[in-house]
Structure formats: structure tokens, C-alpha cells
C-alpha positions as CSV (number, residue, x, y, z in Angstrom):
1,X,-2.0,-77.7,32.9
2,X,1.3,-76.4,33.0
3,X,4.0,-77.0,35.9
4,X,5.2,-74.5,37.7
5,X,9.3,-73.9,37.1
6,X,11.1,-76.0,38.9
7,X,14.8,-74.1,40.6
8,X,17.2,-75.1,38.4
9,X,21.1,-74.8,39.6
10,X,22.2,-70.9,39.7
11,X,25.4,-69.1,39.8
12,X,25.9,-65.4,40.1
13,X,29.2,-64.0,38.7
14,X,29.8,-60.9,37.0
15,X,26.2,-59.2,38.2
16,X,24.3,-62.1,36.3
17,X,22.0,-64.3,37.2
18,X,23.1,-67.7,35.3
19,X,21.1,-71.1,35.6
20,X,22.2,-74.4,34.0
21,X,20.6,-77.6,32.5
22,X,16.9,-74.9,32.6
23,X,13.8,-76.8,32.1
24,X,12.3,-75.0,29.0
25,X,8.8,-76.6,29.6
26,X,7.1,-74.2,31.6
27,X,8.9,-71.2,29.7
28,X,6.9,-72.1,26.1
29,X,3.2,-71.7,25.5
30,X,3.2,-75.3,23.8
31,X,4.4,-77.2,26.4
32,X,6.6,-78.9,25.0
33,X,9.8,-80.9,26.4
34,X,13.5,-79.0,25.9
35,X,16.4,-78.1,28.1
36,X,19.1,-75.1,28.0
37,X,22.0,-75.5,28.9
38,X,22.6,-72.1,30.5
39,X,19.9,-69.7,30.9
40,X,20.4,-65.8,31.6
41,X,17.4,-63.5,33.2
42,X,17.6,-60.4,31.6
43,X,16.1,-57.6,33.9
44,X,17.9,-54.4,32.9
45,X,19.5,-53.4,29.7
46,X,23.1,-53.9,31.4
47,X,22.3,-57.6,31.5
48,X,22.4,-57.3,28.2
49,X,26.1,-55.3,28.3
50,X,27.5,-57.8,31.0
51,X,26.7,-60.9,28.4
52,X,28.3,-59.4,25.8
53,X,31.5,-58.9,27.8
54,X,31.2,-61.7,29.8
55,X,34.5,-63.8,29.1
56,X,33.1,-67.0,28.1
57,X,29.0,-66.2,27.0
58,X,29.9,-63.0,25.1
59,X,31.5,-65.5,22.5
60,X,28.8,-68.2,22.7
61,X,25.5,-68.2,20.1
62,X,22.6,-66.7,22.0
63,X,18.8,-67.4,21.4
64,X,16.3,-64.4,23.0
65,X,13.6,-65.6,24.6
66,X,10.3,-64.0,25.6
67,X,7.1,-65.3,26.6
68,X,7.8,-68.3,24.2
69,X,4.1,-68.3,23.0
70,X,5.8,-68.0,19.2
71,X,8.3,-71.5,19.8
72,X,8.2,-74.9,18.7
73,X,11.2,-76.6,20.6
74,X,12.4,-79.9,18.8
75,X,15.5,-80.3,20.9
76,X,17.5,-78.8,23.6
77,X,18.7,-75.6,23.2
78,X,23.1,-75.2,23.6
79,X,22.8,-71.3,22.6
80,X,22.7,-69.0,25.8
81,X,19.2,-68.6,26.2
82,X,18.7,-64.8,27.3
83,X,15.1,-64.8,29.1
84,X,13.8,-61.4,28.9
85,X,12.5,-60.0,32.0
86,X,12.9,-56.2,31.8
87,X,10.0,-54.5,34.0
88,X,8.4,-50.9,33.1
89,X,5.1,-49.4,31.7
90,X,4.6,-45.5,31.9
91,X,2.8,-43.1,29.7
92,X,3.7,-40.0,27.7
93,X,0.9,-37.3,26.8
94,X,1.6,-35.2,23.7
95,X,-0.2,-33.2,21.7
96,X,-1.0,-35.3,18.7
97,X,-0.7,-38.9,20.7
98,X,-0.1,-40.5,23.6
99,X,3.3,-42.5,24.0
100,X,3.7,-45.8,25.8
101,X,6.9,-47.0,27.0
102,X,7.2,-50.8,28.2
103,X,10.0,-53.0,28.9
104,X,10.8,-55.8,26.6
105,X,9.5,-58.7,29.4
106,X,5.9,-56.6,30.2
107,X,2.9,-59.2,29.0
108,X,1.8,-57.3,25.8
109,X,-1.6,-58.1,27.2
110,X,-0.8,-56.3,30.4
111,X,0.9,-53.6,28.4
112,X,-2.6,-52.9,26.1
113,X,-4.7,-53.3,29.8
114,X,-2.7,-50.7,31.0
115,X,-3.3,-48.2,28.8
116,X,-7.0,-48.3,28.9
117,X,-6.4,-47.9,32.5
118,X,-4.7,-44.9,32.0
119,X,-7.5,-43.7,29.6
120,X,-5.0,-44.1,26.4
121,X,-7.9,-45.9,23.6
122,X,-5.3,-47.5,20.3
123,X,-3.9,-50.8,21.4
124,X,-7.7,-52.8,22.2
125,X,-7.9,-54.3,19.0
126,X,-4.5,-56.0,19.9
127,X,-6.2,-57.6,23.3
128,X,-5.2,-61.0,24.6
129,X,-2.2,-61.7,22.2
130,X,0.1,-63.6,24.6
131,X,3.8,-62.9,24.1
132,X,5.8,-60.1,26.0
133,X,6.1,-56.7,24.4
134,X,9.7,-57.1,23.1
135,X,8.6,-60.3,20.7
136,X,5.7,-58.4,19.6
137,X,7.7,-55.7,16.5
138,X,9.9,-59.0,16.1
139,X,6.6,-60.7,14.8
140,X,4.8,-57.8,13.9
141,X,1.8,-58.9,15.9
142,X,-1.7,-58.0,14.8
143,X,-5.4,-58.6,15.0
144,X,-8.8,-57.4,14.3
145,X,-7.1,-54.9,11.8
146,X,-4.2,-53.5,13.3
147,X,-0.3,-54.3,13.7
148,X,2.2,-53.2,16.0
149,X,3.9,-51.4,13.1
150,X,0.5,-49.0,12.7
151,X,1.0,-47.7,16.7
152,X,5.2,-48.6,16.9
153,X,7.3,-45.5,17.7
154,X,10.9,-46.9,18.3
155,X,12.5,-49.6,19.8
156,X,15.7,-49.7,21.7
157,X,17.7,-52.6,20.4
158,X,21.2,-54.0,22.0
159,X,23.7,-55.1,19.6
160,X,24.6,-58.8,20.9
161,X,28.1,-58.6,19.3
162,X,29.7,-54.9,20.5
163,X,26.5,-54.1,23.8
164,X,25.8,-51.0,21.7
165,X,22.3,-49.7,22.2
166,X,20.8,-47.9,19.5
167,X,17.0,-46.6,19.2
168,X,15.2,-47.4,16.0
169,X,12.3,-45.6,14.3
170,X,9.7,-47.9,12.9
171,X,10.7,-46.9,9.5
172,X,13.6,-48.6,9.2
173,X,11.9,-52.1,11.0
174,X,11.2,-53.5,7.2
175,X,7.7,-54.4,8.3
176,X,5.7,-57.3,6.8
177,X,3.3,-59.2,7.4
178,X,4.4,-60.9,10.7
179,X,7.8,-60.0,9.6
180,X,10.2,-57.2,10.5
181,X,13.8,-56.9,10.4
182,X,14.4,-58.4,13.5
183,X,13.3,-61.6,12.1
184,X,15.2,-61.5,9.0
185,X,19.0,-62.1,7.9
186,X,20.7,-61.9,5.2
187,X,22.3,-57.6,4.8
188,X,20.2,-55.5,6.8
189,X,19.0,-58.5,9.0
190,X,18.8,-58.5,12.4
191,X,17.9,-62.3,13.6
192,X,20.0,-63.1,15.8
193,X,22.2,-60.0,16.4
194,X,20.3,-57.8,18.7
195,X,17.7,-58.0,21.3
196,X,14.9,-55.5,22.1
197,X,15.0,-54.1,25.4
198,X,12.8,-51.6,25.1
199,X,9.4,-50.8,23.0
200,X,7.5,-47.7,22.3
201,X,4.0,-47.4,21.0
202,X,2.7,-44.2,19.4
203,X,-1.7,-44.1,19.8
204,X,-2.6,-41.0,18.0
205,X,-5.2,-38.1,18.5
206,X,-7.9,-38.2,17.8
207,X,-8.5,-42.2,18.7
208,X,-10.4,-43.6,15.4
209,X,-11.7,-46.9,16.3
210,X,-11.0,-49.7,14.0
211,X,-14.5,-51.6,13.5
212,X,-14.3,-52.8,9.8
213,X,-13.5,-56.8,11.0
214,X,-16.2,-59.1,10.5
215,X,-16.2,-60.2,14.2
216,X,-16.5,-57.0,15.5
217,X,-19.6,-55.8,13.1
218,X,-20.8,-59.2,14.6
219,X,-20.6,-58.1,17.8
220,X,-22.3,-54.2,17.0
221,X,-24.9,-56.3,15.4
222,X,-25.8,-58.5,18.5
223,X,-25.4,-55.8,21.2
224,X,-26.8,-52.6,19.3
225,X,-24.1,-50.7,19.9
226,X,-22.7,-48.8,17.1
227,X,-20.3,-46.7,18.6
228,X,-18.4,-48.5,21.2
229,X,-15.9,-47.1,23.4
230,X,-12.4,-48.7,23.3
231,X,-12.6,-50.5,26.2
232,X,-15.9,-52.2,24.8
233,X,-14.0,-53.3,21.4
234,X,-11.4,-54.6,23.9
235,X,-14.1,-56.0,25.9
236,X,-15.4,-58.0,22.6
237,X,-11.8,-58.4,21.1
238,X,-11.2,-60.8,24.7
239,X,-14.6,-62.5,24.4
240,X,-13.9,-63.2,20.8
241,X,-10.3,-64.9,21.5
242,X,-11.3,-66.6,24.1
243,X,-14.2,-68.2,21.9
244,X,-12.3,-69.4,19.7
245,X,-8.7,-69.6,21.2
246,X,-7.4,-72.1,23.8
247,X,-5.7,-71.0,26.9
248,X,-2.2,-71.8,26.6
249,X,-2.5,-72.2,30.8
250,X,-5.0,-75.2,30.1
251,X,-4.2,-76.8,26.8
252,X,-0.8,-75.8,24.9
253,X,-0.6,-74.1,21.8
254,X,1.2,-71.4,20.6
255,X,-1.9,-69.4,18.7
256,X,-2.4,-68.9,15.2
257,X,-0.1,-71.9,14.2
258,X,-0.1,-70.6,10.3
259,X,-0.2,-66.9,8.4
260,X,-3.1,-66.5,6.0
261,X,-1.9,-66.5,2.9
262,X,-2.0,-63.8,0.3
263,X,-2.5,-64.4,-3.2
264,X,-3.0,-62.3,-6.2
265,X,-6.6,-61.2,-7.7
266,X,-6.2,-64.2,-10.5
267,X,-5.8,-66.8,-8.0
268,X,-8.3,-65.7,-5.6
269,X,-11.2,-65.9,-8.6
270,X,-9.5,-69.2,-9.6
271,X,-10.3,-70.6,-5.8
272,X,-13.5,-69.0,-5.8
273,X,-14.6,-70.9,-8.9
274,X,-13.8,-73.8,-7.4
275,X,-15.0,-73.2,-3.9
276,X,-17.2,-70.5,-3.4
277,X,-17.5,-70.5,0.4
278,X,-13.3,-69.5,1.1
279,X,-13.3,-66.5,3.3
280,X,-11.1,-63.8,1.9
281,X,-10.5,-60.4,2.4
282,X,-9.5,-57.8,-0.2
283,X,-6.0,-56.6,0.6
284,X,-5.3,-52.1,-0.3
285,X,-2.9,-53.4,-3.2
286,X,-6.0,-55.8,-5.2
287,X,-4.7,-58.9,-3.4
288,X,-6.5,-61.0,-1.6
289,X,-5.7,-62.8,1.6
290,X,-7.3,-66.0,2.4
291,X,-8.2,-67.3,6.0
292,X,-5.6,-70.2,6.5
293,X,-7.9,-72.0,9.2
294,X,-10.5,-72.4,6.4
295,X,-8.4,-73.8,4.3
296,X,-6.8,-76.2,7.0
297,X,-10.6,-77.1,7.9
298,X,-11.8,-77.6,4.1
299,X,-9.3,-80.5,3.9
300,X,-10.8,-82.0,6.7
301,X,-7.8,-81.4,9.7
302,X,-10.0,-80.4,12.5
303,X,-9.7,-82.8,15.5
304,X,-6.9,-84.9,13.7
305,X,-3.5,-85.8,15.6
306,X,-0.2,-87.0,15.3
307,X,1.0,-88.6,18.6
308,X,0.4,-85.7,21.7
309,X,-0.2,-83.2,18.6
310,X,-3.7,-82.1,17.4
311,X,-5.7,-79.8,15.6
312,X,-7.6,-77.3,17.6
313,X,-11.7,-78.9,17.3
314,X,-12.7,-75.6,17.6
315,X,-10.9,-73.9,15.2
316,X,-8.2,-75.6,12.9
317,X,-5.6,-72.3,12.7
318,X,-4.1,-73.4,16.3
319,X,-2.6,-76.3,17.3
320,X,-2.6,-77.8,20.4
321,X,-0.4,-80.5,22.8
322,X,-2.9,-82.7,23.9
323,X,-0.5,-83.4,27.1
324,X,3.1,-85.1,25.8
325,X,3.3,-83.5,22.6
326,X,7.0,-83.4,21.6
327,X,8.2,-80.7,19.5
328,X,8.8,-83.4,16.3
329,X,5.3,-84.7,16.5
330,X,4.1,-81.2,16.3
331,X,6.2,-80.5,13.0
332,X,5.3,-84.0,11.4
333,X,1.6,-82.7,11.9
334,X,2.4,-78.8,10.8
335,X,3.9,-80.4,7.2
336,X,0.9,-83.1,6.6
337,X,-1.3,-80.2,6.7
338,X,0.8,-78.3,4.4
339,X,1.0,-80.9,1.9
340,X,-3.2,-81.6,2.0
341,X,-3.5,-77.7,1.4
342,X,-1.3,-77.3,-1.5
343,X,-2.9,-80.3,-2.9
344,X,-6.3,-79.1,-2.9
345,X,-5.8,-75.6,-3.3
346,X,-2.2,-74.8,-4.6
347,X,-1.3,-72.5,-1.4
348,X,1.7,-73.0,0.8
349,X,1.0,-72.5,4.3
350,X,3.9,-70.6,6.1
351,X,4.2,-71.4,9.4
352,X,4.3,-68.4,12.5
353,X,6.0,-69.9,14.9
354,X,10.0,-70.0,15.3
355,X,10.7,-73.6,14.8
356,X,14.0,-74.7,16.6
């Protein structure tokens, strides 16, 4: 279990809210050990404005952090960490969809909850995903058949170098699979430049459920239902997670730890030939994308450890802090399973989680 935040020195100049020497334990799903140096709560989009003018932070690095359930912390952190707090969840009927607008530090579970309680069916397939909703177009989260980028309207994004605040269309987000443009850099990038303040989702009309995942024919075969509502398929989509997911509140871990890996029709058959039992799926362009945990599991990783570092016994995708992980032992054990795979089966595993 995870300790509560302890109050870490505060000053308040120029409207903000600035902490020092922050204990970054209780602010990342993993749990693991890290300090900042100076923390800023970000609870309006001015925040954002007074950082970037602020005499001595506006010319500092900065490092945006949400619910820090996608973070593997090796060291301290000497960027100003901006901890994103910005409240607001309200609903916009239209004609062809329904529009839900949530600020960046809303729980992206609370934020899919919310609009089944407002009768708005699109966002249950994306159930129990920990995170807030401003990390979740940075990672393009998805599950059970959906992404954020198939229900994204527009974000509002603050430029961390001039405060400007612009509003972008998910067509210009770059989507990939857990990618986006706020994750990359390079021209065009925006790691590292902007911050997400505000996120709006788009679930059209009519709602068409999304049923074709093995799990969830699974669970239409065991309860008889073969029309559920979308508060049933986000019923399931919890029990599911839960089954086979840790709670980060009980055991750290910062979810899927790796991104199944997509390979192209040749290689699939090649692995197939050689192990028949791989679970893959067939992907609209004639790849294939192979489960990761499988792979991890086939080479024998479930249960093992490296110091407070372990494989998840229950299902080898996650990793877990088995109480005083550190953030190196945790990255020593990531690359040993990296190394097995491609030895066996050729595949580099990518890794989800920002590693810093």
C-alpha cells in the first residue's frame, strides 16, 4: 500500500502554488522512490501562463505530470514538475454525437463513469485505465478495441515556451499506436513543449457497441447476453481488468508494462510455424499484432524478479514493485525480458511507460 503524500515545504508567489524537495512516491502508480526539486499544481489554464512568465521557472526544463500511472522514475527529477490538477466534466448534446469536455487532471476512469451517468454510451470499452484525461491522447490510450483517437474531438494545448493556447483537431495529433504527437520530437513534435489542459471526446449517434474482443464474446458467451447495454460492456470491461490487472493502490505497477508488437503477414506465419499457440490478431492493413504478455510468458518470465521488481504471476504484460522496487531494478528486469524475447522469437518489445 501506498503512503499518503506527505506536506512538503510550500511557497506561494506570483498566484502559484510552488512546493520544494516533493516526494514523488505517492504521485506514481509504481511506487517507486524519486524526489523534485520544485513541484507546481496546475489547477487552471493560467497556471500554466504564470509558469511560463514566471521570472526564474519560465526558463527552467519542465516535466508534465499526470496521474503518473505511465512513469518509471530512476532518479530525482531537477525539471519543474507541473502536476496537473485542472477540475471539469460537462456534457454537450448535438445532433450526430454527444461532446464531453474534461479537464486535463479528471481520472479518465471517472471521466468514462461519468458519461454513462449522464446516459452518453462510447467511452465503456475504455473502463478502468488509470491515468488522468490529459495523459490519455498523449498515449493514445486504448482497450477492448477502441483508442482515444476513435472518440477525440480537440484538445487545448498550452505552449510551454510563449503560454499560447491553441485548440487542436485530432487530425493533426499524428496518432499511432500509443503514440501521438505529443509524445514525439523531432519537426512537428510536441514532447516536451506543450501541456494539455483541456480534452474533448466526440461519442457519436447512433452508439454501435464494440463487441468483436475475445474477452468480451467471452463474457456474451457466459452470461447469454448478446446484446448488452453499454453500461454492461463497461460492467464486464472492469470485471475483466480487475481479473487480470493489479491495483496500483495495493501492489505497484504501472499497467501494461510493453506494446504488443506488430509484425508483418510473413513473420506472423514464420512464428506460427514455430509455435502454433501465439495469440494474434489480424490488423485492417494484413499485419498481425501479437499479444506481448504471451510472448513474455512463453519464455518463462512469469513470477520472476529482479530485486523489489517482478513479473505480474497473473499475467506477465505488467510489472509490479513487490514493495522497495527502485526504478533501476525495474529497468534491469524490463531489458532481460527484452533480450529472452528477441532471442526466441526475433521481436523487440517496446516499452509503454516514460522511462526517466
Amino acid at each position: 500500500m501506498q503512503s499518503a503524500p506527505t506536506t512538503p515545504p510550500t511557497e506561494r508567489r506570483d498566484g502559484l502554488l510552488i512546493e520544494t524537495d516533493v516526494n514523488l512516491k505517492p504521485y506514481n502508480t509504481f511506487g517507486l522512490p524519486a524526489v523534485a526539486r520544485r513541484l507546481v499544481r496546475i489547477r487552471e489554464e493560467l497556471d500554466v501562463r504564470r509558469v511560463v512568465d514566471h521570472p526564474e521557472l519560465g526558463r527552467a526544463s519542465k516535466f508534465v505530470l499526470g496521474g503518473g500511472s505511465n512513469l518509471v522514475l530512476t532518479r530525482d527529477v531537477d525539471a519543474v514538475v507541473l502536476k496537473m490538477e485542472i477540475p471539469g466534466l460537462q456534457v454537450e448534446e448535438r445532433d450526430d454525437a454527444w461532446i464531453i469536455e474534461a479537464g486535463a487532471g479528471v481520472s479518465w476512469h471517472e471521466a468514462v463513469a461519468f458519461s454513462l451517468d449522464q446516459g452518453v454510451p462510447g467511452l465503456e470499452n475504455l473502463a478502468l485505465i488509470p491515468g488522468t484525461v490529459g495523459a490519455a491522447p498523449v498515449q493514445n490510450i486504448g482497450a477492448y478495441g477502441i483508442e482515444v483517437k476513435d472518440r477525440l474531438e480537440n484538445v487545448d494545448v498550452v505552449d510551454l515556451t510563449t503560454g499560447r493556447r491553441v485548440t487542436l483537431p485530432a487530425s493533426v495529433c499524428n496518432f499511432g499506436y500509443r503514440d501521438s504527437v505529443f509524445k514525439q520530437t523531432g519537426f512537428g513534435g510536441l514532447a516536451g513543449k506543450s501541456v494539455i489542459t483541456k480534452v474533448r471526446l466526440r461519442c457519436p449517434k447512433p452508439w454501435v457497441p464494440q463487441l468483436g474482443y475475445l474477452d468480451l464474446e467471452r463474457k456474451m458467451a457466459e452470461t447469454g447476453i448478446t446484446a448488452p447495454s453499454a453500461r454492461q460492456i463497461f460492467d464486464w470491461v472492469c470485471e475483466i481488468r480487475r481479473a487480470k490487472l493489479p491495483d496500483p493502490a495495493r501492489i505497484g505497477n504501472a499497467g501494461s508494462f510493453f506494446k504488443n508488437p506488430v509484425v508483418s503477414a510473413e513473420q506472423c506465419r514464420d512464428i506460427i510455424a514455430r509455435d502454433p499457440h501465439i495469440v494474434h490478431y489480424p490488423m485492417p492493413d494484413g499485419s498481425f499484432k501479437l499479444a506481448a504478455g504471451w510472448l513474455i510468458d512463453a519464455c518463462g518470465w512469469k513470477g520472476k524478479s529482479v530485486g523489489g521488481a517482478a513479473v505480474y504471476d497473473r499475467q506477465a504484460l505488467v510489472l509490479v514493485n513487490r514493495g522497495e522496487a527502485r526504478g533501476a531494478e525495474v529497468v534491469t528486469l524490463a531489458r532481460a525480458i527484452q533480450e529472452s524475447v528477441y532471442g526466441r522469437f526475433g521481436i523487440r518489445l517496446e516499452p509503454e511507460p516514460v522511462v526517466i
